[in-house]
C-alpha positions as a LaTeX table, in Angstrom:
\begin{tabular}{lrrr}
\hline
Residue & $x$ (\AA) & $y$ (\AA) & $z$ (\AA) \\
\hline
Unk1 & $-91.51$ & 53.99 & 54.53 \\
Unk2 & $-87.76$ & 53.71 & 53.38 \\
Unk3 & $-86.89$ & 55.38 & 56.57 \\
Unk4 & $-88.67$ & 52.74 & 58.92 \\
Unk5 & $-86.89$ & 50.02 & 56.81 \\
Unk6 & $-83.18$ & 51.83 & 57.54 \\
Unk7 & $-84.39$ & 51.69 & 60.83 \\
Unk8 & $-85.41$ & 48.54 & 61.12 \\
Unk9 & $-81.69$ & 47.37 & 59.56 \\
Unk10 & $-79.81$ & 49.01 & 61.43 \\
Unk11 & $-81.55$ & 47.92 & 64.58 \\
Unk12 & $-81.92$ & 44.09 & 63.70 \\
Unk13 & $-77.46$ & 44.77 & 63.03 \\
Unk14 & $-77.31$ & 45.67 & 66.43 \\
Unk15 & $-78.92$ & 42.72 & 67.71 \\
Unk16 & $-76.93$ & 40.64 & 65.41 \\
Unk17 & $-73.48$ & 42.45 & 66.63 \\
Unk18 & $-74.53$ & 41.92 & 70.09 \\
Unk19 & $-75.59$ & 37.99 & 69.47 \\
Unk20 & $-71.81$ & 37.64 & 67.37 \\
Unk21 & $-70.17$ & 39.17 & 70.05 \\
Unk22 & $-71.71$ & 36.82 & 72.90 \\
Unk23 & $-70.53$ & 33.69 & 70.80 \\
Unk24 & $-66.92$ & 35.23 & 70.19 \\
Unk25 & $-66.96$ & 35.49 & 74.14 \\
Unk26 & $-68.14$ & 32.08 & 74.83 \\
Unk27 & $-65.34$ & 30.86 & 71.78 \\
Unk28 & $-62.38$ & 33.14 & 73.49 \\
Unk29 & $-63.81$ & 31.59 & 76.90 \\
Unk30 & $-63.16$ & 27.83 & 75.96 \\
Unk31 & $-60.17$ & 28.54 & 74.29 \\
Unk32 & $-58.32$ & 30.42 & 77.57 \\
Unk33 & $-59.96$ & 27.62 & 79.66 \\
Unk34 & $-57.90$ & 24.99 & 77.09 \\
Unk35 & $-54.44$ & 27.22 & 76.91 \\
Unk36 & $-54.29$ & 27.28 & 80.50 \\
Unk37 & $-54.26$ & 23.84 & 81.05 \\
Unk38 & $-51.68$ & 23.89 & 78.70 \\
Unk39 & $-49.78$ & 25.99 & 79.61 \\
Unk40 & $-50.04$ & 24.95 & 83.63 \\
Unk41 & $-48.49$ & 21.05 & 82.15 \\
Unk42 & $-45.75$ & 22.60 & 79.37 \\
Unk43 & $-42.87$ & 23.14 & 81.27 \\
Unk44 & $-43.20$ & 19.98 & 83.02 \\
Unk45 & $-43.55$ & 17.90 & 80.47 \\
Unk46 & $-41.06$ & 19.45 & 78.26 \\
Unk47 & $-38.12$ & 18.87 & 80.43 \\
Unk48 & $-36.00$ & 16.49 & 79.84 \\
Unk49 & $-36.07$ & 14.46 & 83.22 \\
Unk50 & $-38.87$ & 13.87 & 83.03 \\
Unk51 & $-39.43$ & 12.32 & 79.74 \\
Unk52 & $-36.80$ & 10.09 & 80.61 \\
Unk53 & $-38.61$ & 9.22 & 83.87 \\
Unk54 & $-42.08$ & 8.66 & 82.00 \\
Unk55 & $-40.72$ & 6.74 & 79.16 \\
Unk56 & $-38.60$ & 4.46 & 81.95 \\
Unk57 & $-41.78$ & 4.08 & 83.84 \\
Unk58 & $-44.15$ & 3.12 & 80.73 \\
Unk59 & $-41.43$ & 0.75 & 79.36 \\
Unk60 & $-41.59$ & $-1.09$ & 82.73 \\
Unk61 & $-44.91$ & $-1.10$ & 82.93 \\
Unk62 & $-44.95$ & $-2.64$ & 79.37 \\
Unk63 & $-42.21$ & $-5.12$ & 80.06 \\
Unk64 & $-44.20$ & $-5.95$ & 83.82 \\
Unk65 & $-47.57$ & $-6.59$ & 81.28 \\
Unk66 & $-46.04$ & $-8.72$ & 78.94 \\
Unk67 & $-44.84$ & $-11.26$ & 81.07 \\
Unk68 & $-48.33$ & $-10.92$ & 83.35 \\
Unk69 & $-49.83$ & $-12.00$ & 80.42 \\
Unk70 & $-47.28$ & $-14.93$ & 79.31 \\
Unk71 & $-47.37$ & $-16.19$ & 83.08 \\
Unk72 & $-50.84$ & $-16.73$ & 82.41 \\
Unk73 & $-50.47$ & $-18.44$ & 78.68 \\
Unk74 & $-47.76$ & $-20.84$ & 79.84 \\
Unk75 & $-48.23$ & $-21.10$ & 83.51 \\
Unk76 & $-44.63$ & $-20.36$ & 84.61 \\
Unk77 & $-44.12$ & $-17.49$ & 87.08 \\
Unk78 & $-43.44$ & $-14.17$ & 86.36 \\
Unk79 & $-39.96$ & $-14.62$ & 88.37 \\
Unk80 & $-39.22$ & $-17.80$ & 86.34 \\
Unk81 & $-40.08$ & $-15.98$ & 83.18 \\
Unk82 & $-38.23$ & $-13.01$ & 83.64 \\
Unk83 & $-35.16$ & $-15.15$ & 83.75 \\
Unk84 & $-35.62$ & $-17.17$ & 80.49 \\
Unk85 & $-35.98$ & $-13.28$ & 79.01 \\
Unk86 & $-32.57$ & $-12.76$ & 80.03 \\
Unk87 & $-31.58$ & $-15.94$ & 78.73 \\
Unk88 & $-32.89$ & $-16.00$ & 76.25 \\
Unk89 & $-31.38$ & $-12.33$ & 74.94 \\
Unk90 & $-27.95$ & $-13.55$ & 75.80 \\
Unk91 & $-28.66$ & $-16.68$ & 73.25 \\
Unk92 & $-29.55$ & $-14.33$ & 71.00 \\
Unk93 & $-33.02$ & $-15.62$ & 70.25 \\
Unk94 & $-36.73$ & $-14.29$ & 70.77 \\
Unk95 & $-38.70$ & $-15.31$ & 73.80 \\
Unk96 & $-42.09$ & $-14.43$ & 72.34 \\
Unk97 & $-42.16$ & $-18.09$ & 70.84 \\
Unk98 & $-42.30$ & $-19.44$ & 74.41 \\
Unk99 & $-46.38$ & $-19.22$ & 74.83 \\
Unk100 & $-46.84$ & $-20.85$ & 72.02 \\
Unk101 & $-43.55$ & $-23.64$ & 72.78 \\
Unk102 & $-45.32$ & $-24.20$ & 76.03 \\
Unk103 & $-48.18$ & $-24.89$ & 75.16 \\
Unk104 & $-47.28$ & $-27.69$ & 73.17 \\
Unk105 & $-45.18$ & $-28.99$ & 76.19 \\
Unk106 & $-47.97$ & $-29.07$ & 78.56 \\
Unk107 & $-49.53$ & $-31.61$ & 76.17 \\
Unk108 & $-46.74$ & $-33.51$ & 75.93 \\
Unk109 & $-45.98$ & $-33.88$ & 79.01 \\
Unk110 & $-49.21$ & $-35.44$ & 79.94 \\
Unk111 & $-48.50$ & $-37.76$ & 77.10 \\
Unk112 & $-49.43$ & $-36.57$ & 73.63 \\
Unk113 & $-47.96$ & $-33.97$ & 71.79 \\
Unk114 & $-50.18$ & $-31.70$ & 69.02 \\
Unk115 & $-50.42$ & $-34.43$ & 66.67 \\
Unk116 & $-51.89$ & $-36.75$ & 68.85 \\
Unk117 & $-48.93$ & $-38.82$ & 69.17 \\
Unk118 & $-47.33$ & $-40.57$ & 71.99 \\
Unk119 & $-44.70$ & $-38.56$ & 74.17 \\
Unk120 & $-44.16$ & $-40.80$ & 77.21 \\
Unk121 & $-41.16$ & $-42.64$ & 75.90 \\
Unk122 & $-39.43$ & $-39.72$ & 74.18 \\
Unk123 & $-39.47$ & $-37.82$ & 76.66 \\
Unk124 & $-38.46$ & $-40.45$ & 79.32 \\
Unk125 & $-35.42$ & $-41.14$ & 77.41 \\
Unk126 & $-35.14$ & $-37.32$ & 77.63 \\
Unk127 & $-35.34$ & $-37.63$ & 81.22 \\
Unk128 & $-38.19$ & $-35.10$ & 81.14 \\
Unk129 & $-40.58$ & $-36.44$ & 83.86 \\
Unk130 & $-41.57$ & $-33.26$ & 86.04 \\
Unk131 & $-45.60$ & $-32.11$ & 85.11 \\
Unk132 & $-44.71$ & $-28.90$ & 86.27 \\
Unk133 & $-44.15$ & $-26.53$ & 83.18 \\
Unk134 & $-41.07$ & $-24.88$ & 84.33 \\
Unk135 & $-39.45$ & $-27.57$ & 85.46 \\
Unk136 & $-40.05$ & $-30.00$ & 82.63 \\
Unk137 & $-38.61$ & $-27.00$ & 80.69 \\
Unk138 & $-35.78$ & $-26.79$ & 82.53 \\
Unk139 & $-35.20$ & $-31.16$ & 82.23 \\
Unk140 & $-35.97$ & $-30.67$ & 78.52 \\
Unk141 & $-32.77$ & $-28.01$ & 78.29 \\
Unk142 & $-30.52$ & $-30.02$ & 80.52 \\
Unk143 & $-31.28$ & $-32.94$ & 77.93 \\
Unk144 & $-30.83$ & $-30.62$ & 75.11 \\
Unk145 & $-27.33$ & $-29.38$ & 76.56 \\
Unk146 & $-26.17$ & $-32.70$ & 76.00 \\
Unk147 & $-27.16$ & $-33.32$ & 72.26 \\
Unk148 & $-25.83$ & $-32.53$ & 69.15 \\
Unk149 & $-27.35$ & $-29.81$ & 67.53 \\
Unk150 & $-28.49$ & $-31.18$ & 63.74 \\
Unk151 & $-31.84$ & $-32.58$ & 62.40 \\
Unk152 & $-31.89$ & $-35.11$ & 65.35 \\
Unk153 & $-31.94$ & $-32.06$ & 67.87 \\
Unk154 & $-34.29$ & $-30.07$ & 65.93 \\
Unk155 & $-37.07$ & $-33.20$ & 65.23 \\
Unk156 & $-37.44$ & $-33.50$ & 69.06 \\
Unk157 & $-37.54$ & $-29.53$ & 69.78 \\
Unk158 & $-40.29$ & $-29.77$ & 66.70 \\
Unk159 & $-42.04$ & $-33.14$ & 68.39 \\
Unk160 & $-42.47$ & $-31.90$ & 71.81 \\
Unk161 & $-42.68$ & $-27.90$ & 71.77 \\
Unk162 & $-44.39$ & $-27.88$ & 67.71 \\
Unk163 & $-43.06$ & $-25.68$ & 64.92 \\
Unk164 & $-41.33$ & $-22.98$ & 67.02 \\
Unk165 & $-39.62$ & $-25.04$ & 69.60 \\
Unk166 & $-36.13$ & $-24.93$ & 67.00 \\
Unk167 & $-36.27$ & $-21.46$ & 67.79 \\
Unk168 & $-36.16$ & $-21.89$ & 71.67 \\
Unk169 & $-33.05$ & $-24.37$ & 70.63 \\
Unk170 & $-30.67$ & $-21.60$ & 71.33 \\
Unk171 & $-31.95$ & $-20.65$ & 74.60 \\
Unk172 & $-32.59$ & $-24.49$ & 75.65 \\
Unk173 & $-28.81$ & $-25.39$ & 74.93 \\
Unk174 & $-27.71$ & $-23.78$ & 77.84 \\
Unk175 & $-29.28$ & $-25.82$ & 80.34 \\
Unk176 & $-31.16$ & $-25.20$ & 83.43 \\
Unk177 & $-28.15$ & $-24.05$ & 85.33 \\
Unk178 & $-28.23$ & $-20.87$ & 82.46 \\
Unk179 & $-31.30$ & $-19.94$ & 83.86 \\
Unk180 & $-30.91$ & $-20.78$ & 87.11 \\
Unk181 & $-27.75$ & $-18.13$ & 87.68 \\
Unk182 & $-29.86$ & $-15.47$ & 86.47 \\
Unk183 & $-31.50$ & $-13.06$ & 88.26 \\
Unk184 & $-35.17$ & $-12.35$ & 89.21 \\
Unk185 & $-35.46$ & $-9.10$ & 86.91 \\
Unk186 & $-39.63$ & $-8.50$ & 87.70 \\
Unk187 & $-42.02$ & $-10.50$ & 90.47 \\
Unk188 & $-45.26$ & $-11.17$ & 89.92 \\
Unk189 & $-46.54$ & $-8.65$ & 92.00 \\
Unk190 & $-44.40$ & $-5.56$ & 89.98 \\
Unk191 & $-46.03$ & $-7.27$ & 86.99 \\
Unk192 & $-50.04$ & $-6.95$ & 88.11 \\
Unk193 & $-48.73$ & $-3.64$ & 89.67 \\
Unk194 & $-47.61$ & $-2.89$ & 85.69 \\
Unk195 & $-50.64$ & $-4.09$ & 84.53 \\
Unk196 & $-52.85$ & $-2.01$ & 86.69 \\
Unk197 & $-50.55$ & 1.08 & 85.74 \\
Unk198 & $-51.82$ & 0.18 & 82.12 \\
Unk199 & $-55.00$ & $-0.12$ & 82.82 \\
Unk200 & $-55.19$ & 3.24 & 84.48 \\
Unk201 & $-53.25$ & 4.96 & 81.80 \\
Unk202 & $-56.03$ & 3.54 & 79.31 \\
Unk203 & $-58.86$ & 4.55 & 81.85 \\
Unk204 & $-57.29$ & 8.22 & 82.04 \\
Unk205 & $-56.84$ & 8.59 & 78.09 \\
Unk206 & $-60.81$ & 7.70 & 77.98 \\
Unk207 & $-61.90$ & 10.25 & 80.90 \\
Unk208 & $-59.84$ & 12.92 & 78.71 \\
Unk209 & $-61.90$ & 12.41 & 75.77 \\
Unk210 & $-64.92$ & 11.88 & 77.34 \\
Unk211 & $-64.16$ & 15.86 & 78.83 \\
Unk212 & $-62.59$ & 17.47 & 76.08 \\
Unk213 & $-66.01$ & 16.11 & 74.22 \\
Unk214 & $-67.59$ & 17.33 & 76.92 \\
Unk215 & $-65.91$ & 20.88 & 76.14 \\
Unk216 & $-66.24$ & 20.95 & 72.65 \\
Unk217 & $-69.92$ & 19.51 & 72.34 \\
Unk218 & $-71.82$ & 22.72 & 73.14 \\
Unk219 & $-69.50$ & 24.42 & 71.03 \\
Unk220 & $-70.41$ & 22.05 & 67.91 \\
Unk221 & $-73.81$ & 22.40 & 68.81 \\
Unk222 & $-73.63$ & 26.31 & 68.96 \\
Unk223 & $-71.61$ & 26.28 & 65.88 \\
Unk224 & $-74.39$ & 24.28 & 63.82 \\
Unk225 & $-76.95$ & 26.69 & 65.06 \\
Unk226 & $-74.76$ & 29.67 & 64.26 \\
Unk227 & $-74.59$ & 27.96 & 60.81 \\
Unk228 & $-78.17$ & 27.20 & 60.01 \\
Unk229 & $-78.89$ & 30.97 & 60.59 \\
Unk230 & $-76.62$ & 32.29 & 57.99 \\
Unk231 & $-78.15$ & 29.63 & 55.71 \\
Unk232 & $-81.40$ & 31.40 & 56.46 \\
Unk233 & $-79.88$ & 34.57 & 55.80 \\
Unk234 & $-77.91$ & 33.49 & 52.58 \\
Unk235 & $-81.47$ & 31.85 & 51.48 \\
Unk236 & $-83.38$ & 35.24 & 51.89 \\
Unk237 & $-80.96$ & 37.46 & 50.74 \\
Unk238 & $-80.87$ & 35.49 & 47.56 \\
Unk239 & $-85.02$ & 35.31 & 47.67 \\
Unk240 & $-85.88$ & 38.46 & 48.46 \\
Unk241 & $-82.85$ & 41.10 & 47.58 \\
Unk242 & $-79.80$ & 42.61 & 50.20 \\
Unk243 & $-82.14$ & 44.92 & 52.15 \\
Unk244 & $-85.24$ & 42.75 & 52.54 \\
Unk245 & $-83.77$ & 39.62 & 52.59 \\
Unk246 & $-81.39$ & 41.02 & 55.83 \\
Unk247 & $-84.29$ & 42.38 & 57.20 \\
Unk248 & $-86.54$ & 39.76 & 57.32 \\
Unk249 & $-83.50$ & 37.70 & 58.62 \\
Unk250 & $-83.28$ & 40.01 & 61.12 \\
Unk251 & $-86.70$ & 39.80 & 62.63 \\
Unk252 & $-87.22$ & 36.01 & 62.11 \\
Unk253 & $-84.30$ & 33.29 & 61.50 \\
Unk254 & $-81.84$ & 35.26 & 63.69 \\
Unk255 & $-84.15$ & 34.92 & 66.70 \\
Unk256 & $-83.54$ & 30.87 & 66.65 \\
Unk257 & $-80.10$ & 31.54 & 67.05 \\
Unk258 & $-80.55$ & 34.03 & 70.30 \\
Unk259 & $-83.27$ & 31.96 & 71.72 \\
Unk260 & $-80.11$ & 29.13 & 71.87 \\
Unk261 & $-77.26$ & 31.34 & 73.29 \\
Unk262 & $-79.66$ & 32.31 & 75.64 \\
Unk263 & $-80.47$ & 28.79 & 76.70 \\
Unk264 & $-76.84$ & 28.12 & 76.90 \\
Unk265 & $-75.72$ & 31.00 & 78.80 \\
Unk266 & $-73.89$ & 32.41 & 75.94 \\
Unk267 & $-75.57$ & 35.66 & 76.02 \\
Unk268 & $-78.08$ & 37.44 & 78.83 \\
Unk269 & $-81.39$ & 37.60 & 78.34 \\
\hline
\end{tabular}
């Protein structure tokens, strides 16, 4: 009798070796697939060109985006808008208040600012009269090159362009012929070209994850079986003693774990 059970652990440790060893295979497998993809990518992206060309390329792309998406806040071209940038850098000031500036002054131009009140005269004296966004802007900084800066300066930026247009004051002060000189620094087409770059970039960090879950899932899923049958074994070592506990491990709760690296291709049948 003790001789059969001997027998019968040292054959169920065989089977266990040989179901260990399939699932170290199938591990070593994923892992050489994953280090050479590495490795085929490391010594292009670690040189030093191109990072500079990728980080150029992404900050464009950024820059091309931004202004896409102000275009369509304040309704002044990309080309338009890539000058007042410029401007508005050599003023010294921040162009992100613009959307918000602008939208302000496309209600006042058609006669009432925020508040409700009436804009028509103000900005007639102003000489403001063009609907057009852009060029009302540029009236309302030819009219602005002209003032005083003080309180009087600052109540109309704050009447006409709300709460933030004192800190386009800077950049309006110039004038439109400030602007004007500048140079076209993205066109509208760069900037939905940017855009789309983005977009891609976004679509391509998704489709990454989607297969390196893809990768890893059967793994998990191997792992958690691989798990539950030492549980069992743990369970009936501790229930029934070393020898019979292994053995009956052996014959029974080990077979789940075959039965699924057999499914999986993880081991022959």
């Amino acid at each position: 009798m003790a001789e059969n059970r001997i027998q019968l652990i040292i054959s169920a440790l065989d089977n266990t070796k040989g179901a260990f060893a399939g699932l170290k295979q199938n591990l070593s497998g994923i892992s050489g697939s994953v280090a050479g993809v590495t490795a085929a990518f490391r010594g292009l992206l670690a040189s030093a060109p191109f990072l500079a060309l990728a980080g150029m390329i992404r900050q464009t792309a950024n820059a091309g985006e931004e202004l896409l998406k102000m275009s369509e806040q304040t309704g002044i071209s990309v080309e338009n808008l890539s000058k007042l940038k410029q401007a508005a850098e050599l003023a010294e000031t921040d162009i992100n208040g613009l959307s918000v500036a602008m939208k302000f002054l496309n209600k006042s131009i058609h006669g009432t600012n925020d508040e409700g009140k009436d804009t028509t005269k103000l900005l007639k004296d102003l000489g403001v009269n063009s609907k057009d966004p852009f060029s009302a802007l540029m009236q309302l900084a030819d009219a602005f090159s002209r003032m005083e800066n003080g309180a009087g300066k600052s109540a109309v930026a704050t009447e006409i362009l709300g709460r933030s247009g004192t800190d386009l004051i800077p950049l309006l002060n110039g004038g439109s012929k400030a602007v004007e000189k500048l140079s076209v620094m993205m066109t509208t087409q760069g900037a939905k070209a940017s855009d789309e770059f983005n977009d891609n970039i976004t679509k391509l960090k998704h489709n990454l994850e989607g297969l390196r879950n893809m990768m890893m899932g059967p793994l998990v899923e191997s792992t958690n079986v691989f798990a539950d049958s030492l549980r069992g074994l743990s369970k009936m070592v501790e229930n029934e003693g070393l020898l019979k506990g292994y053995a009956k491990w052996a014959t029974t709760g080990k077979e789940g774990m075959k039965d699924y690296m057999k499914q999986q291709g993880m081991i022959p049948d």
